[in-house]
VEXVEX-407640 format. One record per residue (C-alpha): residue number from 1; x, y negated, z negated. Coordinates in nm, 2 decimals. Example, Ala and Ser with C-alpha at 12.3 -4.5 7.8 and 13.67 -1.06 7.14 Angstrom:
! residues 2
atom n->1	x->1.23	y->0.45	z->-0.78
atom n->2	x->1.37	y->0.11	z->-0.71
***
This chain:
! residues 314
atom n->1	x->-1.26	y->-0.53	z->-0.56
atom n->2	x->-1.46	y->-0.85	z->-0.59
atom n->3	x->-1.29	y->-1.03	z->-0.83
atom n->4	x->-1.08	y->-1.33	z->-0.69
atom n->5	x->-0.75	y->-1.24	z->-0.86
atom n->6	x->-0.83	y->-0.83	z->-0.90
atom n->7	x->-0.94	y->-0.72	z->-0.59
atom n->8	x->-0.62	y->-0.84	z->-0.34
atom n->9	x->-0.47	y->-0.55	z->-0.11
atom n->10	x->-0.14	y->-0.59	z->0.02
atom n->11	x->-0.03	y->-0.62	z->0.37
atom n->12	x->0.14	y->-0.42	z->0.60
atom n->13	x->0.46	y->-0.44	z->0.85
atom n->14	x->0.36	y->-0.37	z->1.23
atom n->15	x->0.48	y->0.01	z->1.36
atom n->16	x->0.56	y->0.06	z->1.69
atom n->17	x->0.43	y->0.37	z->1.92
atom n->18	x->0.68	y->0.62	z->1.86
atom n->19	x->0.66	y->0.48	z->1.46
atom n->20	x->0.31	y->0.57	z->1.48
atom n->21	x->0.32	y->0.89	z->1.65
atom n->22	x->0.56	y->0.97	z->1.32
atom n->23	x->0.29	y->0.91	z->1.09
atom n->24	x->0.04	y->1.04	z->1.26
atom n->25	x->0.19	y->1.43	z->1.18
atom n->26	x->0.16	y->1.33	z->0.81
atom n->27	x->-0.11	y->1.51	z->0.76
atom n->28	x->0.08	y->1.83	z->0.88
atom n->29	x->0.38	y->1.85	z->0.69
atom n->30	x->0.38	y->2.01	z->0.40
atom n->31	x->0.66	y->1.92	z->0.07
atom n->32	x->0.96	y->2.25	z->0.10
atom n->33	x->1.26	y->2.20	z->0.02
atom n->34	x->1.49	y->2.41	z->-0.22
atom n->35	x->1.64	y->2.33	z->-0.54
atom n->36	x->1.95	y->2.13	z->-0.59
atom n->37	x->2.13	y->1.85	z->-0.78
atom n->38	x->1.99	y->1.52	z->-0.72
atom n->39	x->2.19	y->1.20	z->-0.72
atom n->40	x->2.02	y->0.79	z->-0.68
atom n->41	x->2.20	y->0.73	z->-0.37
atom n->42	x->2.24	y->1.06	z->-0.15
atom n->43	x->2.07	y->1.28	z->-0.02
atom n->44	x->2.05	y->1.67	z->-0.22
atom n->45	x->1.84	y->1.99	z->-0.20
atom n->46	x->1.64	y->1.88	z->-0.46
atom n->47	x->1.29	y->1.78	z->-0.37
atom n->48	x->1.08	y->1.52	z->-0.58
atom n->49	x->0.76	y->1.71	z->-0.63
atom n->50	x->0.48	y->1.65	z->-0.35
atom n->51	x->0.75	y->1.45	z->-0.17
atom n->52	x->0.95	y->1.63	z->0.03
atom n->53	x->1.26	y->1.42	z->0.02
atom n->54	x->1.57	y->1.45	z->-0.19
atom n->55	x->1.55	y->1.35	z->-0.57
atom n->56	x->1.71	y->1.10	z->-0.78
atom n->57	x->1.91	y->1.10	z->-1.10
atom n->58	x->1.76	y->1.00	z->-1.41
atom n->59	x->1.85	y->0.58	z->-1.43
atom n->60	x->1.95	y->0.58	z->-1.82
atom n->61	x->1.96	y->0.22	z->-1.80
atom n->62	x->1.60	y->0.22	z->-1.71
atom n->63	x->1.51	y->0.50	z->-1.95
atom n->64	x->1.63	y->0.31	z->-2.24
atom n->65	x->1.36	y->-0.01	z->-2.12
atom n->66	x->1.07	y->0.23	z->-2.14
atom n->67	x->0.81	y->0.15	z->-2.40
atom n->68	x->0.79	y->0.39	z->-2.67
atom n->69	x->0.46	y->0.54	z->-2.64
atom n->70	x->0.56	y->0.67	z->-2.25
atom n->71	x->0.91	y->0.78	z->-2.41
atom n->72	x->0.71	y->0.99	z->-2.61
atom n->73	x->0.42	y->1.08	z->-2.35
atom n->74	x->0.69	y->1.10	z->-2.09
atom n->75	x->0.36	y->1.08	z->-1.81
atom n->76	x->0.38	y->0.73	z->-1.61
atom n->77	x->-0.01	y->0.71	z->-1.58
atom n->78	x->-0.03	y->0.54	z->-1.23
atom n->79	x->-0.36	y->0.45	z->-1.08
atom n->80	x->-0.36	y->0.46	z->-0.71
atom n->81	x->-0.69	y->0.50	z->-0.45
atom n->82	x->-0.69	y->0.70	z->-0.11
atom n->83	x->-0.83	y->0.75	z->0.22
atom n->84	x->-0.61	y->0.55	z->0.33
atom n->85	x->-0.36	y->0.72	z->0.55
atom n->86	x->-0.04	y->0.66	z->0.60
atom n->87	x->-0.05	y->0.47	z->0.28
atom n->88	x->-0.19	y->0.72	z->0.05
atom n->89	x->-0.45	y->1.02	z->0.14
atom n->90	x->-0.53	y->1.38	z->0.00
atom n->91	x->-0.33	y->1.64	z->0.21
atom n->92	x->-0.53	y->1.80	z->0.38
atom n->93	x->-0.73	y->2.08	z->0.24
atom n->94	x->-0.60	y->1.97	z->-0.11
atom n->95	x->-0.68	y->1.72	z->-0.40
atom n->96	x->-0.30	y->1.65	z->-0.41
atom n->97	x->-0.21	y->1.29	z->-0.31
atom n->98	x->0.06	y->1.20	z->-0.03
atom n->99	x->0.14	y->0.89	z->0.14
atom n->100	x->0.41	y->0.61	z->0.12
atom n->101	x->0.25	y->0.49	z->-0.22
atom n->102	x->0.25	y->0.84	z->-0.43
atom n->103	x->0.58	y->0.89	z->-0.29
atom n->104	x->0.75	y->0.59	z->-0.41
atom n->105	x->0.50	y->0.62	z->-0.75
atom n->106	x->0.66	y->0.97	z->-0.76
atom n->107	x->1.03	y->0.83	z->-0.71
atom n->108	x->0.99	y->0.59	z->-0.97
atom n->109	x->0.91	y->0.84	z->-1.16
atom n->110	x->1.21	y->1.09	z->-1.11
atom n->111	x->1.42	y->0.74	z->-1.22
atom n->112	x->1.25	y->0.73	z->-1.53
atom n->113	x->1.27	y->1.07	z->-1.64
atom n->114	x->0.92	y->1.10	z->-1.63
atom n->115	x->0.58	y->1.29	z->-1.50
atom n->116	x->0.39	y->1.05	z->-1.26
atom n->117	x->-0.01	y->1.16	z->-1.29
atom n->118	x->-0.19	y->1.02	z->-1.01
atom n->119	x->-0.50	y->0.88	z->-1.10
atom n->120	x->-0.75	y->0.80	z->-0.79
atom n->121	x->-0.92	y->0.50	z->-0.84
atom n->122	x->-1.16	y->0.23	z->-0.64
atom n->123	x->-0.92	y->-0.06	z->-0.59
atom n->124	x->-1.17	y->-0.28	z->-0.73
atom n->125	x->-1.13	y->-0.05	z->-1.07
atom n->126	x->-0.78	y->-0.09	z->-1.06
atom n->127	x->-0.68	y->-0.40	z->-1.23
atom n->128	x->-0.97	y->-0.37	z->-1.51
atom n->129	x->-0.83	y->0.01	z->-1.60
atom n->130	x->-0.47	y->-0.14	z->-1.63
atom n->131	x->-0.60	y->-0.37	z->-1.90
atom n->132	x->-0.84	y->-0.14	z->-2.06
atom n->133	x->-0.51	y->0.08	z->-2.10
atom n->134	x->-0.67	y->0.38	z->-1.88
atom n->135	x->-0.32	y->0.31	z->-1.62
atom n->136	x->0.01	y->0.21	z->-1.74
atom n->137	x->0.06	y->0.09	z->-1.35
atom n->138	x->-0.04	y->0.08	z->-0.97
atom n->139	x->0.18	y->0.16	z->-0.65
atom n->140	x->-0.14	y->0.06	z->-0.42
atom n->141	x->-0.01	y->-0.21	z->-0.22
atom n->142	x->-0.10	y->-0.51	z->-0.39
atom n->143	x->0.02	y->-0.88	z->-0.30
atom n->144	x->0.17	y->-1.02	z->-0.59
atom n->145	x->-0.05	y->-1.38	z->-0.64
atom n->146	x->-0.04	y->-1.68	z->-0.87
atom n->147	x->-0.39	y->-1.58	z->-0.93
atom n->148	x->-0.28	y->-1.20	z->-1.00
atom n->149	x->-0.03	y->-1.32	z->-1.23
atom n->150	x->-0.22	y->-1.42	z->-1.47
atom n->151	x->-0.31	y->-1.08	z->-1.54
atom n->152	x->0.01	y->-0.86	z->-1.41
atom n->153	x->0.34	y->-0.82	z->-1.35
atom n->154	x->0.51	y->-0.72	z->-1.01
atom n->155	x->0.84	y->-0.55	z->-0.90
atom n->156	x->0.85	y->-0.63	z->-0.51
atom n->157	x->0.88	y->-0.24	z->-0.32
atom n->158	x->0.80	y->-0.28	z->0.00
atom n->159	x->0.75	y->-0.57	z->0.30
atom n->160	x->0.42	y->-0.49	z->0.54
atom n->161	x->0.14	y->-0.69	z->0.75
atom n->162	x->-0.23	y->-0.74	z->0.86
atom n->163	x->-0.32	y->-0.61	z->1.18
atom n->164	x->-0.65	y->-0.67	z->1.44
atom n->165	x->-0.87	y->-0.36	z->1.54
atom n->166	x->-1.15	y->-0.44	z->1.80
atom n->167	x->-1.30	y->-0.17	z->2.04
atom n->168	x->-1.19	y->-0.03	z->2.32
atom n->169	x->-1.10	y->-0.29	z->2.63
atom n->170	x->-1.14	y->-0.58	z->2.34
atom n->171	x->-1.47	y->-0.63	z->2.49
atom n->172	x->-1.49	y->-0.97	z->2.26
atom n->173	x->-1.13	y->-1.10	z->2.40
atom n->174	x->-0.99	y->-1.12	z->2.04
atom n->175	x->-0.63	y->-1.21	z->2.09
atom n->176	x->-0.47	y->-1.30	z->1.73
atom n->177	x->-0.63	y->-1.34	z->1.39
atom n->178	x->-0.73	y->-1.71	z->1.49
atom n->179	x->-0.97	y->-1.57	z->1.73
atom n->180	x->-1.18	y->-1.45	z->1.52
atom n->181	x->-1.46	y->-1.73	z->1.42
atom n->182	x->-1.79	y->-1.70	z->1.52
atom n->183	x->-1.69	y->-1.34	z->1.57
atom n->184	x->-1.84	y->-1.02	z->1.34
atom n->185	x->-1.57	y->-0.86	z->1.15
atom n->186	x->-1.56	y->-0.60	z->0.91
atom n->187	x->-1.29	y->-0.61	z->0.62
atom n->188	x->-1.22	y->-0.40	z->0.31
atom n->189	x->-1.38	y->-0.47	z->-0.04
atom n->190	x->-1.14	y->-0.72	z->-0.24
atom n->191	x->-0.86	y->-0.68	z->0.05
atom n->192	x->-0.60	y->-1.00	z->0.12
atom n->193	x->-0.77	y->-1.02	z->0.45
atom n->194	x->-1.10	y->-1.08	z->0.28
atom n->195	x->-0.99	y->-1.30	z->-0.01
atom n->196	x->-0.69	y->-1.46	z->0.12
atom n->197	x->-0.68	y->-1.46	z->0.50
atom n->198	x->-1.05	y->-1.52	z->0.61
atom n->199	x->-1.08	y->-1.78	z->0.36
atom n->200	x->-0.82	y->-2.01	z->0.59
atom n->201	x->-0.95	y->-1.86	z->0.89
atom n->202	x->-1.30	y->-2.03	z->0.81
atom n->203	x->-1.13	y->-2.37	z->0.73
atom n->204	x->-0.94	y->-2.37	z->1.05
atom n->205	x->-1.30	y->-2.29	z->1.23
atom n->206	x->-1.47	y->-2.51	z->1.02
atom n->207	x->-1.18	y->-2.81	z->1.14
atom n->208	x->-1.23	y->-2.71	z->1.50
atom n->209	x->-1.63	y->-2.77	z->1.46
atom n->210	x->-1.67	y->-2.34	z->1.52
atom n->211	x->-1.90	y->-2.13	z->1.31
atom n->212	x->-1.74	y->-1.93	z->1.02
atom n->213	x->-1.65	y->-1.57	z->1.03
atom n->214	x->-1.97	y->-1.30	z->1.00
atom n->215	x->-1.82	y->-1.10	z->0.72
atom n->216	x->-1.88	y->-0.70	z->0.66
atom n->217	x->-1.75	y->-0.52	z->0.36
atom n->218	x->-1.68	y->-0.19	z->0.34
atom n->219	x->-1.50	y->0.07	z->0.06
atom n->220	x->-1.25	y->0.21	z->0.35
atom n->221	x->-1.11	y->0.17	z->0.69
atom n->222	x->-1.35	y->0.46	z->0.82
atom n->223	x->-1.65	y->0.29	z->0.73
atom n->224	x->-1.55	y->-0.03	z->0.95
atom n->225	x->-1.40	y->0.18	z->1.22
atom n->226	x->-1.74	y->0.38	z->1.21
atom n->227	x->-1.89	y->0.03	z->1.23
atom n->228	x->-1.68	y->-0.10	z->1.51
atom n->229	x->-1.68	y->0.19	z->1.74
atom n->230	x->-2.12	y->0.18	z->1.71
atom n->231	x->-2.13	y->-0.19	z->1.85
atom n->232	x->-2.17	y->-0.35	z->1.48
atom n->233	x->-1.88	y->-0.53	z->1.46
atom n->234	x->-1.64	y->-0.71	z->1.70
atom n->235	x->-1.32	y->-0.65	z->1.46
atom n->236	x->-1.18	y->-0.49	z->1.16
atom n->237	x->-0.92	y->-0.73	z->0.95
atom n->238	x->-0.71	y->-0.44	z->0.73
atom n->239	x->-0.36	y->-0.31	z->0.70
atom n->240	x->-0.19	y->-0.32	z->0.98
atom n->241	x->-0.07	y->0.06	z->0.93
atom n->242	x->-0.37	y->0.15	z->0.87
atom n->243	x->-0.55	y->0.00	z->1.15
atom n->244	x->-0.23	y->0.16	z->1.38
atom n->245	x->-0.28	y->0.50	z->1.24
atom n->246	x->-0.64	y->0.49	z->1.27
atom n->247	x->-0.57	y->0.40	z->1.64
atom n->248	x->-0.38	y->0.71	z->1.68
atom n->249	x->-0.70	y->0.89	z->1.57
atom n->250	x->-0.98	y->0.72	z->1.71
atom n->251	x->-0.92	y->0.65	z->2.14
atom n->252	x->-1.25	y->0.41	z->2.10
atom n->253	x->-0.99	y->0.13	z->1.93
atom n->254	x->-0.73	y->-0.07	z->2.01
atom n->255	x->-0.49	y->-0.35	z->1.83
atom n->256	x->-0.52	y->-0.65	z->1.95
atom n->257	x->-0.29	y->-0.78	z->1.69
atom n->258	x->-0.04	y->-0.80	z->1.39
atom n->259	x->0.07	y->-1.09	z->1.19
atom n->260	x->0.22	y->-1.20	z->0.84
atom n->261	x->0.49	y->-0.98	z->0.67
atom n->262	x->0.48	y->-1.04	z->0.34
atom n->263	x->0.61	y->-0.81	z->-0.01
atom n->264	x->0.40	y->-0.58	z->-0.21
atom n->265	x->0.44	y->-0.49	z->-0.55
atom n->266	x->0.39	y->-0.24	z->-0.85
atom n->267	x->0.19	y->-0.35	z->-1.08
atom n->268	x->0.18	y->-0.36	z->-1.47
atom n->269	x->-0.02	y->-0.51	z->-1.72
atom n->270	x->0.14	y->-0.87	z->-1.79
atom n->271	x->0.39	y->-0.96	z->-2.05
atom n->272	x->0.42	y->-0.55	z->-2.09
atom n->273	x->0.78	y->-0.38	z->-2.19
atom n->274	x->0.69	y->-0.14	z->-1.87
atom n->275	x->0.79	y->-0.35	z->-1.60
atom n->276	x->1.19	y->-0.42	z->-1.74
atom n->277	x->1.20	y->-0.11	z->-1.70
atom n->278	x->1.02	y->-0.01	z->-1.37
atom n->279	x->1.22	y->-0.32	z->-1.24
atom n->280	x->1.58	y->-0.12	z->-1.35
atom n->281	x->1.47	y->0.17	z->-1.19
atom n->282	x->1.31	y->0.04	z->-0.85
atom n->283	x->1.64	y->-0.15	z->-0.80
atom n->284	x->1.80	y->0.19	z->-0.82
atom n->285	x->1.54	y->0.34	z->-0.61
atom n->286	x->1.55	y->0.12	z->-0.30
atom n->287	x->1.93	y->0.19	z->-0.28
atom n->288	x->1.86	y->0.55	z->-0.25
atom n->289	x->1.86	y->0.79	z->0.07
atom n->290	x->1.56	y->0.95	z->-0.09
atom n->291	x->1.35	y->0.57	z->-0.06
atom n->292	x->1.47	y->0.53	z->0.30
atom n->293	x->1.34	y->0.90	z->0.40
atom n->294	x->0.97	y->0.84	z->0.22
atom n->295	x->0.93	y->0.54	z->0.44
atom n->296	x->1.10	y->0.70	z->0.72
atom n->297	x->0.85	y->1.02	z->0.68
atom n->298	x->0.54	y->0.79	z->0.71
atom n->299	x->0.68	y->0.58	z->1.02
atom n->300	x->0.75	y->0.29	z->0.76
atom n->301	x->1.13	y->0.27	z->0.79
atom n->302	x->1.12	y->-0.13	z->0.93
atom n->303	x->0.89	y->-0.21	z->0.60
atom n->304	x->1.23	y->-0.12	z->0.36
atom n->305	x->1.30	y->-0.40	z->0.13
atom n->306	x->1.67	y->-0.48	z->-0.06
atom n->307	x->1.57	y->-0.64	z->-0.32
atom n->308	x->1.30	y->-0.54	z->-0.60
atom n->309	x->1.21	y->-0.92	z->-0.72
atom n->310	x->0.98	y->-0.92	z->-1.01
atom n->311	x->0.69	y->-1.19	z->-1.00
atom n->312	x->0.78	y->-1.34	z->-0.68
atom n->313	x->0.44	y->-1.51	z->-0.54
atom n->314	x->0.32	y->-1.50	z->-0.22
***
């Protein structure tokens, strides 16, 4: 995730305690519901596969955008990582992928009259694989960029926001993301936090004569929390629903804070025929019930967006 424009992760909305508690009995719930007839804007027995939440109809509209190799293929190769809960995780005691970003991957999918295969990847891997043609797109929370522009498209899919973990008590009396120079944090490889945010952190702490931020990078949340909770680090900059969840896990952390609600995107290789059509179908997709209940089923309801923009920068 090192590249500058390549390695960006999206941000996440705040969620509440009782939003929280929600996610946290993901990892329990198993996808059963029976069969039925499906429909884009109500709810139905029929269950998108892995999802758990009603289908939707097959948007013709957005069928008849598809490029013709995945008309033929009929599989929506889509590249997403894990071990990231609530966003995207293996349920447990399986190799099958849930989370918000499968399940709107998968919903996309039920639009387009096609199979979404799930294919785990680094983040850092990500954009490369797109343009080596080994993913025809990513649900994985990206921050549509100028700089990631250059080398994708993005249909806007969800709102979220960066969150603040510190240990227990907030020993360093970190009180906001501007608190934090001087200080030792630990961020994820080729997050936002570590090539967008930090970046203005250190010129505000360089303008106010303090010492830049230490920097720690780590593959996934666990690795910093690990990091935090043994005394290594005063903070974690991530996702703030992955910070929260993580919270609702580990009693040796805290939030000290949330900030900066901003879009997140799927993403396609540029100037591709794919996203015409992924934009027809997620503007049919966040109308449904069935989009409502997958963010609703991860404690994400406030991070529902209205409008699927395509290549809106933030």
């Amino acid at each position: 995730m090192k590249p500058s424009f390549a390695t960006t992760r999206g941000r996440y909305r705040r969620l509440g305690s009782s939003v929280v508690a929600t996610a946290a009995l993901v990892l329990a719930v198993t996808a059963c519901t029976p069969a039925g007839t499906a429909s884009p804007s109500t709810s139905s027995g029929s269950a998108v596969p892995g999802t758990g939440v009603p289908a939707l109809e097959v948007n013709q509209a957005a069928v008849g955008l598809l490029p013709e190799s995945i008309k033929t293929s009929k599989v929506l190769r889509v590249a997403i990582p894990t071990n990231e809960p609530p966003t995207q995780f293996y349920r447990e005691g399986t190799q099958e992928m849930t989370g918000t970003n499968p399940d709107v991957a998968r919903l996309i999918g039920e639009a387009l009259g096609v199979k979404v295969d799930i294919q785990v990847a680094n983040f850092d891997a990500i954009i490369p694989g797109l343009a080596a043609g080994r993913y025809d797109m990513t649900v994985s929370s990206m921050t549509p960029t100028t700089k990631r522009m250059k080398v994708l498209d993005f249909v806007d899919y969800m709102q979220v926001g960066g969150g603040v973990a510190v240990p227990k008590g907030n020993p360093a009396g970190i009180k906001d993301q501007h608190a934090l120079c001087g200080k030792k944090v630990g961020l994820l490889t080729g997050s936002y936090q570590l090539t967008v945010d930090v970046p203005k952190f250190d010129e505000a702490c360089t303008f106010d004569g303090k010492e830049a931020i230490q920097r720690s990078e780590f593959q996934d949340t666990r690795q910093a929390i690990s990091a935090l909770t043994s005394g290594r680090l005063d903070a974690v900059l991530a996702d703030a629903p992955i910070l929260n969840f993580a919270a609702t896990q580990n009693p040796q952390i805290e939030i000290a804070a949330e900030y900066d609600v901003t879009p997140v995107g799927v993403g396609v290789p540029k100037d591709s025929s794919l996203v015409k059509s992924v934009s027809a179908a997620l503007d049919a997709v966040i109308k449904s019930d069935s989009y409502k209940k997958v963010l609703g089923k991860y404690g994400l309801e406030s991070s529902a967006i209205t409008d699927a923009r395509v290549n809106f920068a933030q």
